[in-house]
PASEBA-1860 file (N, C-alpha, C; in nm, 3 decimals):
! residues 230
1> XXXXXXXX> 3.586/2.145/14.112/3.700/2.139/14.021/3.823/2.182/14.098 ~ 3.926/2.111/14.087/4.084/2.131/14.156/4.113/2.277/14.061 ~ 4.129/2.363/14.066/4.138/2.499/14.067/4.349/2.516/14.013 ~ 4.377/2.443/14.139/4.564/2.442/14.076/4.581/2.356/13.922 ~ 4.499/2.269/13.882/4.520/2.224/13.761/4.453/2.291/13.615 ~ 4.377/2.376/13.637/4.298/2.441/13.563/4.384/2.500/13.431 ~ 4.289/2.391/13.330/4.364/2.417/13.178/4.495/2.422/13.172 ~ 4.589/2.337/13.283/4.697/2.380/13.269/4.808/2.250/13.205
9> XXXXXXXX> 4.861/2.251/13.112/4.911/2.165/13.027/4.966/2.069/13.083 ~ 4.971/1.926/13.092/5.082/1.835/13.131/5.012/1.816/13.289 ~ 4.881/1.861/13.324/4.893/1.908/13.432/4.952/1.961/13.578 ~ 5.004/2.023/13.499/5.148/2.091/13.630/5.037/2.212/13.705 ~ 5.078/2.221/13.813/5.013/2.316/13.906/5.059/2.477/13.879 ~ 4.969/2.546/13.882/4.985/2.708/13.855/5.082/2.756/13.917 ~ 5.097/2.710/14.034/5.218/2.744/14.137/5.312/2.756/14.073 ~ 5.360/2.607/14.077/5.485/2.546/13.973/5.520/2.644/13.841
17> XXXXXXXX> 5.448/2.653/13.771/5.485/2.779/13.654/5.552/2.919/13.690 ~ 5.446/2.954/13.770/5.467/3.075/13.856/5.607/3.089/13.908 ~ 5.664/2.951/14.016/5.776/3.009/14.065/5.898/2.947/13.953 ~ 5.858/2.855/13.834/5.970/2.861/13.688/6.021/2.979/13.580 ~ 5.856/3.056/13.634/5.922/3.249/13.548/5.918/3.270/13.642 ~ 5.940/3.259/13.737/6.011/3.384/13.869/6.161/3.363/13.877 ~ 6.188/3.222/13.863/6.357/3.185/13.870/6.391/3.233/13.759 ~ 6.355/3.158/13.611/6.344/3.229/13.509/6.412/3.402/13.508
25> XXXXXXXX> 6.358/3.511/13.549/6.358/3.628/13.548/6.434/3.663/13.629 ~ 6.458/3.578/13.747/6.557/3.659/13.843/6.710/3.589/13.802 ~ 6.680/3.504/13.724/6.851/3.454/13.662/6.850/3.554/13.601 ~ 6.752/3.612/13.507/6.806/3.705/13.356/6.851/3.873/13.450 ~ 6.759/3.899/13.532/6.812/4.030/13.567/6.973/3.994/13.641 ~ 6.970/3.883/13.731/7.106/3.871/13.784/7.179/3.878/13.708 ~ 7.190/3.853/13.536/7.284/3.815/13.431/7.294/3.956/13.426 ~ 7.213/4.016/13.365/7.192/4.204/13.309/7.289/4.289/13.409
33> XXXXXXXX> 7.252/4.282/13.557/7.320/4.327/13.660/7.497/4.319/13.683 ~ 7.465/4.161/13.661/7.670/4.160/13.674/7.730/4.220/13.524 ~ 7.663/4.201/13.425/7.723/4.260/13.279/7.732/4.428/13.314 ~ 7.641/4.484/13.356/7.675/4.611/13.380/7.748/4.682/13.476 ~ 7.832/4.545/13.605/7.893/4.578/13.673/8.024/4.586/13.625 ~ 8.040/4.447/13.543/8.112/4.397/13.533/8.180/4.511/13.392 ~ 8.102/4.590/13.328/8.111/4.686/13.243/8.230/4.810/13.310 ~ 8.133/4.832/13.456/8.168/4.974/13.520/8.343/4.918/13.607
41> XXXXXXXX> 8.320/4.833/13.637/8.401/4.808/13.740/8.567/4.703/13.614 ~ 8.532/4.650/13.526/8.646/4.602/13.466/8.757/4.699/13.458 ~ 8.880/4.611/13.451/9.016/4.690/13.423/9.011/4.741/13.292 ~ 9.065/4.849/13.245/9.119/4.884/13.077/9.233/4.801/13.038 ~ 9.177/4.774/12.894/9.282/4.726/12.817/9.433/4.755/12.855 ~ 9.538/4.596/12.871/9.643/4.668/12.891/9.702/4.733/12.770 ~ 9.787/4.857/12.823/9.844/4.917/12.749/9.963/4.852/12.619 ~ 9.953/4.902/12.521/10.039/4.840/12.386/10.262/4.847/12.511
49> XXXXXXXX> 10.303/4.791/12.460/10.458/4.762/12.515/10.564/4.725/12.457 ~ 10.687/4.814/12.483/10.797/4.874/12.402/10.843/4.745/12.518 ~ 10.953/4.666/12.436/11.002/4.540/12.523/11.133/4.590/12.473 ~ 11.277/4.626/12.578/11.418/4.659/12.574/11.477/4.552/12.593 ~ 11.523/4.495/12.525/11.618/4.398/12.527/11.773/4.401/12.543 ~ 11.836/4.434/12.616/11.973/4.505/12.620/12.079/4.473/12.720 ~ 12.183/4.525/12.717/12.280/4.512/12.829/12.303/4.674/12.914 ~ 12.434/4.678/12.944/12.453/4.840/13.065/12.402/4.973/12.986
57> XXXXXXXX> 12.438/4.965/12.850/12.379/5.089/12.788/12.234/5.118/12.794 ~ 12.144/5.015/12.799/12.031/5.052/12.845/11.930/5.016/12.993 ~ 12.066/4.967/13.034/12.000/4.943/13.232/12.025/5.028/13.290 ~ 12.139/5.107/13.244/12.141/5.242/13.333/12.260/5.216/13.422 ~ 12.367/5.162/13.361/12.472/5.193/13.440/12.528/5.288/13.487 ~ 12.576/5.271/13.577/12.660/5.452/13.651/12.577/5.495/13.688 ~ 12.454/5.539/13.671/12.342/5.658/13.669/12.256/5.634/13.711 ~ 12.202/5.739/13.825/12.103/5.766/13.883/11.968/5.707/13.851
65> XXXXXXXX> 11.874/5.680/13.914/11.747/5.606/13.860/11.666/5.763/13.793 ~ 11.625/5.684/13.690/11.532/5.783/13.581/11.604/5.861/13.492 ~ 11.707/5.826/13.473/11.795/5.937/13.382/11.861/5.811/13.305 ~ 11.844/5.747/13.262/11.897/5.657/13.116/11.782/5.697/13.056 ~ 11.864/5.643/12.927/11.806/5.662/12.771/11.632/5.612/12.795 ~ 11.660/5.485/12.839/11.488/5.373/12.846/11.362/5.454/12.921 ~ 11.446/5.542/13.056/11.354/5.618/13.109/11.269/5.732/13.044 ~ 11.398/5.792/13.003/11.402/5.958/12.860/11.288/5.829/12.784
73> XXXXXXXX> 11.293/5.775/12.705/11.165/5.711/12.613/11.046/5.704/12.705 ~ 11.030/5.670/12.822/10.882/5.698/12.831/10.833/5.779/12.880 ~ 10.937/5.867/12.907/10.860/6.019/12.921/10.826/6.078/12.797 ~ 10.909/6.052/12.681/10.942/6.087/12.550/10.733/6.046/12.495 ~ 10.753/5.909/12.501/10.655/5.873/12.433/10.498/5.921/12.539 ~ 10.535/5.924/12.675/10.410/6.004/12.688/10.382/6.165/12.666 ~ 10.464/6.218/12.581/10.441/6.358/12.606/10.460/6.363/12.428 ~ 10.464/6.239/12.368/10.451/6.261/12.253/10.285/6.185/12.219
81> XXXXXXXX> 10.176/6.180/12.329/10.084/6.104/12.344/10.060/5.949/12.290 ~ 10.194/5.892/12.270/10.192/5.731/12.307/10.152/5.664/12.430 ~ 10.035/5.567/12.432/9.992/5.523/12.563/10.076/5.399/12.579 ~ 10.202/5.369/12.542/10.259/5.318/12.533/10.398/5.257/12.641 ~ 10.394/5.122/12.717/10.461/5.097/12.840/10.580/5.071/12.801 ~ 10.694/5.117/12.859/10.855/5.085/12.797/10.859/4.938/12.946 ~ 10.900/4.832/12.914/10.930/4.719/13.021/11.112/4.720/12.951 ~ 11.201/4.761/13.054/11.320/4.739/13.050/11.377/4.576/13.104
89> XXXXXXXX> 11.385/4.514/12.999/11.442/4.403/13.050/11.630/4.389/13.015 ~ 11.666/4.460/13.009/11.846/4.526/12.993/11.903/4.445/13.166 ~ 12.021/4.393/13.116/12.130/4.286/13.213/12.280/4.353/13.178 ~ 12.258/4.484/13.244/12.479/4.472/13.272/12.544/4.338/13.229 ~ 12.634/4.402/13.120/12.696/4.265/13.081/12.668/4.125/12.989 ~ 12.527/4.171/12.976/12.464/4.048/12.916/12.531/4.027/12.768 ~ 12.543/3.922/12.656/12.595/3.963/12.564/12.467/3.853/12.447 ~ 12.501/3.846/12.351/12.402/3.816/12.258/12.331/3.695/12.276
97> XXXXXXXX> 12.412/3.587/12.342/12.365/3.442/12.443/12.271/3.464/12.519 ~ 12.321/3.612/12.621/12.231/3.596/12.716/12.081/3.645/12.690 ~ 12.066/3.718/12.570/11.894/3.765/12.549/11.869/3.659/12.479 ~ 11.934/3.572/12.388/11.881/3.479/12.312/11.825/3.390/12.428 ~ 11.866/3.362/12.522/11.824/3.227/12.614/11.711/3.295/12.743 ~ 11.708/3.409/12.718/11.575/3.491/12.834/11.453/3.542/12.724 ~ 11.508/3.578/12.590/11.393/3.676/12.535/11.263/3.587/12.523 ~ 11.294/3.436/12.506/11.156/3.353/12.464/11.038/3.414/12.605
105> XXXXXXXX> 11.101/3.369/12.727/11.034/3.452/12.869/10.956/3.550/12.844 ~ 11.080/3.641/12.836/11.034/3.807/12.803/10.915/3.806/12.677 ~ 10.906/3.714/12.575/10.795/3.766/12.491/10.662/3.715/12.522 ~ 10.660/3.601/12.625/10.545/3.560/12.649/10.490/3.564/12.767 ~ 10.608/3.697/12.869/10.494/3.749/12.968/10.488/3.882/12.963 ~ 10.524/3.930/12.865/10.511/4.062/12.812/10.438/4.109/12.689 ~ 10.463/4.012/12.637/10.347/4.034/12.471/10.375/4.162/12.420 ~ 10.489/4.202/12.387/10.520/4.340/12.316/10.421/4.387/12.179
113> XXXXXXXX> 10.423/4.496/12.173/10.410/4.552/12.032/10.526/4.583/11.939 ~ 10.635/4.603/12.038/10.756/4.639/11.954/10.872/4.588/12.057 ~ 10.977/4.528/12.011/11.109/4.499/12.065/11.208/4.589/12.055 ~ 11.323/4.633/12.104/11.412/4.738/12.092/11.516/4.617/12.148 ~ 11.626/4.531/12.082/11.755/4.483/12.123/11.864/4.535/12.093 ~ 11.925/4.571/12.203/12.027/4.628/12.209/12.145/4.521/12.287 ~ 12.218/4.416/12.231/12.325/4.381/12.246/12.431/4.341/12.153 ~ 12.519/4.289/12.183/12.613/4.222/12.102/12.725/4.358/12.093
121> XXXXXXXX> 12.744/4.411/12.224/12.835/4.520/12.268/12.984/4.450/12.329 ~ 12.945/4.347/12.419/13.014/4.277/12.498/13.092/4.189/12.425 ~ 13.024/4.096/12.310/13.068/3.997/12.217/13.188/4.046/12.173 ~ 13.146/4.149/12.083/13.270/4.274/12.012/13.352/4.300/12.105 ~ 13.331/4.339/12.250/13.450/4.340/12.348/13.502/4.246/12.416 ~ 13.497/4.161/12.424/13.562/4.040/12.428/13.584/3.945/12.306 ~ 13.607/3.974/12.186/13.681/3.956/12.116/13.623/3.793/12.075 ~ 13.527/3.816/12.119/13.464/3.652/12.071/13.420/3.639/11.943
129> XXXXXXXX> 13.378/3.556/11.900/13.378/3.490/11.771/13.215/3.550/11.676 ~ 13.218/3.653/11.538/13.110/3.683/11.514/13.010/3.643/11.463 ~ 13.033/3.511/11.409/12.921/3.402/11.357/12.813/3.321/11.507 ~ 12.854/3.319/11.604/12.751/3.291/11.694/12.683/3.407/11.747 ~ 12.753/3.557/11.716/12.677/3.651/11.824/12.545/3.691/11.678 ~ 12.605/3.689/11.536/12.467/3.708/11.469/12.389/3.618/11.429 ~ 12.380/3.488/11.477/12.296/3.400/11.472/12.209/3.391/11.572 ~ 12.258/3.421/11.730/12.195/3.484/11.821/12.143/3.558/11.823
137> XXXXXXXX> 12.156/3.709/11.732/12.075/3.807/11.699/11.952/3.757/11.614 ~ 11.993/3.713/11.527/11.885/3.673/11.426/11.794/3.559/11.466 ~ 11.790/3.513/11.531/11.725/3.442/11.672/11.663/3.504/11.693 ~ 11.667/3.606/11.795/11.624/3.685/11.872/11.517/3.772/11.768 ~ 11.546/3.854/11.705/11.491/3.902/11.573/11.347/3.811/11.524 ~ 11.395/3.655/11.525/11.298/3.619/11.424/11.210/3.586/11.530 ~ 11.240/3.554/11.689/11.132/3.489/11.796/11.028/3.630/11.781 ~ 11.106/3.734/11.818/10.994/3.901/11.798/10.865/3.877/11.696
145> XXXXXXXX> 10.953/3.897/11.593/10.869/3.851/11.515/10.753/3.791/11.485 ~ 10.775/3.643/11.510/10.659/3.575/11.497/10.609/3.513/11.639 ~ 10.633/3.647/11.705/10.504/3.668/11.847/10.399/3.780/11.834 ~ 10.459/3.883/11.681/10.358/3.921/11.639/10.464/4.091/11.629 ~ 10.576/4.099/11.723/10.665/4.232/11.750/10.654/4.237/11.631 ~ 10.745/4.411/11.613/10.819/4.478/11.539/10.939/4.500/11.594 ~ 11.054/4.518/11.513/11.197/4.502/11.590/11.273/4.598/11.557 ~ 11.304/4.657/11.631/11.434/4.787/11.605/11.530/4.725/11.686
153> XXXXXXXX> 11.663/4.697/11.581/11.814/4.657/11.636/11.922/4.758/11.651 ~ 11.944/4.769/11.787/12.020/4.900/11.772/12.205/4.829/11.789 ~ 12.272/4.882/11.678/12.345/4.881/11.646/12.500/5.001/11.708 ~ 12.652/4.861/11.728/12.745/4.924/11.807/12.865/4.924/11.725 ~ 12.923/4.974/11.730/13.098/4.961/11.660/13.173/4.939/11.798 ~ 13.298/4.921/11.745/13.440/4.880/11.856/13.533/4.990/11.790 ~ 13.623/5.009/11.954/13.724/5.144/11.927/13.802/5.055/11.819 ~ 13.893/5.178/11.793/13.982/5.099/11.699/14.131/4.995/11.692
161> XXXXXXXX> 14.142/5.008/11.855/14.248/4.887/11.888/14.216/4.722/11.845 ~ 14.075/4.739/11.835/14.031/4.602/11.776/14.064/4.515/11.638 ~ 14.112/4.602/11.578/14.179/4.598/11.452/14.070/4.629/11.290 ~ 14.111/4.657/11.208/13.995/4.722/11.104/13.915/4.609/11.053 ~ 13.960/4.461/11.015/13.882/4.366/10.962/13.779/4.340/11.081 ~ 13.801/4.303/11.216/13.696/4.303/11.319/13.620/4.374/11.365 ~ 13.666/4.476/11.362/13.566/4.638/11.330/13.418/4.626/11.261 ~ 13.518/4.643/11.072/13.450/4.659/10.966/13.328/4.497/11.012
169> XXXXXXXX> 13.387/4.376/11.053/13.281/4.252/11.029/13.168/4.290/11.135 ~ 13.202/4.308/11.268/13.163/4.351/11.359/13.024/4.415/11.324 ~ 13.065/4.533/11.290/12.975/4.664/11.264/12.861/4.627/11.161 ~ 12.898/4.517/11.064/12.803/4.458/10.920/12.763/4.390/10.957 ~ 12.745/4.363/11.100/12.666/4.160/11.123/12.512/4.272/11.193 ~ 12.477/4.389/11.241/12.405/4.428/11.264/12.304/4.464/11.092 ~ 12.381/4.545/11.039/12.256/4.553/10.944/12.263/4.448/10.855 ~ 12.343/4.317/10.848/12.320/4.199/10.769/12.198/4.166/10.825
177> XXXXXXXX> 12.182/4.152/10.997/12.094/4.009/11.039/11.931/4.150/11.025 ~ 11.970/4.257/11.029/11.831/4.379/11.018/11.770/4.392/10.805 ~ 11.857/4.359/10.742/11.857/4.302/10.634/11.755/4.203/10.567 ~ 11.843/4.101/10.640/11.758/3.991/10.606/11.648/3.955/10.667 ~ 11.636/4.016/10.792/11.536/4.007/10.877/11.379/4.100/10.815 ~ 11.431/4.194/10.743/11.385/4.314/10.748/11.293/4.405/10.855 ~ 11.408/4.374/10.983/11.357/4.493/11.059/11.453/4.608/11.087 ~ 11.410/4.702/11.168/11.459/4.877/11.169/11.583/4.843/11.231
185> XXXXXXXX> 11.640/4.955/11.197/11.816/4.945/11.242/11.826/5.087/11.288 ~ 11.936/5.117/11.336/11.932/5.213/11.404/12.161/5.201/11.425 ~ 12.204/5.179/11.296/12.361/5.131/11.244/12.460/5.175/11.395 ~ 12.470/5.280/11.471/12.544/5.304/11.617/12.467/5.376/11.650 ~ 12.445/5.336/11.775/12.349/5.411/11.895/12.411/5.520/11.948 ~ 12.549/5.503/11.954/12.660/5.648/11.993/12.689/5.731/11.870 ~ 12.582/5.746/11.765/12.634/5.811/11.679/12.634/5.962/11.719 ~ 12.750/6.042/11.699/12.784/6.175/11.712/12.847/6.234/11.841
193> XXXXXXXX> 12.846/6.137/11.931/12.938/6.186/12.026/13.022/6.055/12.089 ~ 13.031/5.914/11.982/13.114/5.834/12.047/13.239/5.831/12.040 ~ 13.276/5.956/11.998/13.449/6.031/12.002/13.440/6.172/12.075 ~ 13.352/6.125/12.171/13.393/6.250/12.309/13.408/6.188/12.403 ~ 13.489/6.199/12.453/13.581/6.148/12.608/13.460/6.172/12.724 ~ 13.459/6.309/12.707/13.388/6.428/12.829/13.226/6.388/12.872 ~ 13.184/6.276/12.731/13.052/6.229/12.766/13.035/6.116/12.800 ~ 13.122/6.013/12.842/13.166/5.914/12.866/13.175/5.931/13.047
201> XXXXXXXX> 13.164/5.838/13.109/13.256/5.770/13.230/13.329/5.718/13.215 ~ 13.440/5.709/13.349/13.554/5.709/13.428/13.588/5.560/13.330 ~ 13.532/5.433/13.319/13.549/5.398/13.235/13.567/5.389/13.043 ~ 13.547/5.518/13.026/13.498/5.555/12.883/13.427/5.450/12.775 ~ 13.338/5.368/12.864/13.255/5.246/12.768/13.122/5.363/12.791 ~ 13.089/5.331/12.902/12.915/5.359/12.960/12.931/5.530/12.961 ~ 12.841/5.569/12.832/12.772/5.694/12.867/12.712/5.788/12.951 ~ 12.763/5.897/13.018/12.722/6.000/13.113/12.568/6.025/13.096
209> XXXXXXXX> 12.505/6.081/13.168/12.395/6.099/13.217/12.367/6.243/13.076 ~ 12.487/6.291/13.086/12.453/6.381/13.032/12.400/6.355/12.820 ~ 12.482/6.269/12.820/12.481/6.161/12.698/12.345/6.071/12.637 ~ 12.241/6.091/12.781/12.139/5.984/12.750/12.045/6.017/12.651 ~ 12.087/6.159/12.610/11.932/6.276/12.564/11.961/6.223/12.400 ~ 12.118/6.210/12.415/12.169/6.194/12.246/12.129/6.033/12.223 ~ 12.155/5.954/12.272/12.125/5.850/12.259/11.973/5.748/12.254 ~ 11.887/5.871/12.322/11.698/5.844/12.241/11.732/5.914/12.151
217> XXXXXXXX> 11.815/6.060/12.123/11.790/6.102/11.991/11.838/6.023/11.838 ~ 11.917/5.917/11.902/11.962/5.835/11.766/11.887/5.702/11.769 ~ 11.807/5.689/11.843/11.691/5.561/11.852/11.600/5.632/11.803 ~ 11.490/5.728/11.855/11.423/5.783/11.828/11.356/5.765/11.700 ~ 11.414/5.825/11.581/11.386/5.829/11.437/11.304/5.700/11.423 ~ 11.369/5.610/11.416/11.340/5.449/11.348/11.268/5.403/11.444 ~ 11.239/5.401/11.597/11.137/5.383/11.642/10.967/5.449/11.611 ~ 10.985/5.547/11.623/10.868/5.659/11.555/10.801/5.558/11.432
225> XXXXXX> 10.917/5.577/11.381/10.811/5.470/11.240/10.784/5.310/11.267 ~ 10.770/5.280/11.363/10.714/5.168/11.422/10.601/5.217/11.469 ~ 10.578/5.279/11.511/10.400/5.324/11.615/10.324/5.413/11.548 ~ 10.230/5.413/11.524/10.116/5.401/11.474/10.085/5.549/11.416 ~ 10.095/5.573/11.310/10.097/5.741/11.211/9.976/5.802/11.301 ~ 9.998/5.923/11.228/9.897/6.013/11.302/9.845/6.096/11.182
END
């Protein structure tokens, strides 16, 4: 009797079986093996991300690296145990055009949890026209949005050479477009010391170094209630 065919179905040779659960088994442990490498050795989740949308007040004009407001926040939020990444995307100068035509970028290689825009400083100072800079905002606002953000708009006034009707419109196109939008506002970011000279630079637009502590402290509040209770 042929001995390799013995009772064996289809008549396939004993061999043949033999080395089909041997491949068999050494695929499954190879599978088991990389899953548990692939366990030990994977990256962590990236971290949740605060996306700044802004012009010089939050790039850090004048001032030293690590001492603006954006920096003060992520020291802020790690020592307030937020695992939370601040990505400064802030352009000296930029004005409500210019985040409207970069932020689409910024939200889809950044994937925020929360947005922080801070422009439409420049618009108001150059005296340009306020029906395109809050339609641009509210743009901007609604792209956040439905990428999944939360949005805190931080909000500017103009000195008063600008005259009181451009002022007063000025100053209402922030919590109109945070309004209707219904996201966080934050009405002037210089609130409480944007009638001190002494905290100001040589230009008296861009805030001193010494100025930056007040200026997370008037973001601060309304961000907090964006991230996650405790």
């Amino acid at each position: 009797m042929n001995t390799s065919y013995c009772n064996r179905p289809h008549g396939r040779p004993l061999i043949a079986h033999g080395r089909t659960w041997f491949r068999g088994w050494l695929a499954a442990l190879t599978l088991i093996t990389f899953a548990s490498l692939s366990s030990m050795t994977g990256a962590a989740p990236a971290a949740p991300t605060v996306l700044i949308v802004g012009d010089s007040l939050s790039s850090g004009y004048g001032l030293s690296t690590g001492q603006g407001w954006v920096d003060l926040l992520q020291r802020k939020l790690a020592a307030q145990g937020f695992a939370y990444k601040v990505v400064n995307a802030s352009i000296s100068g930029d004005t409500t055009a210019g985040g409207r035509s970069r932020i689409g970028a910024a939200l889809q290689i950044h994937k925020p949890q929360i947005v922080i825009i801070e422009l439409g400083g420049n618009d108001g100072l150059r005296g340009s026209a306020l029906a395109p800079a809050k339609a641009n905002l509210d743009f901007m606002v609604e792209a956040a949005q439905k990428a999944g953000a939360k949005v805190l708009l931080l909000g500017m006034q103009l000195p008063p050479n600008y005259g009181a009707q451009y002022i007063g419109e000025f100053a209402a196109l922030f919590g109109d477009v945070a309004k209707a939008r219904k996201a966080a506002l934050v009405p002037f970011m210089l609130q409480g010391f944007g009638d001190k000279p002494e905290l100001f630079q040589a230009d008296r637009i861009h805030p001193t170094a010494q100025a930056q502590p007040l200026m997370l402290d008037a973001v601060w509040p309304e961000l907090r209630k964006l991230l996650p209770q405790r």
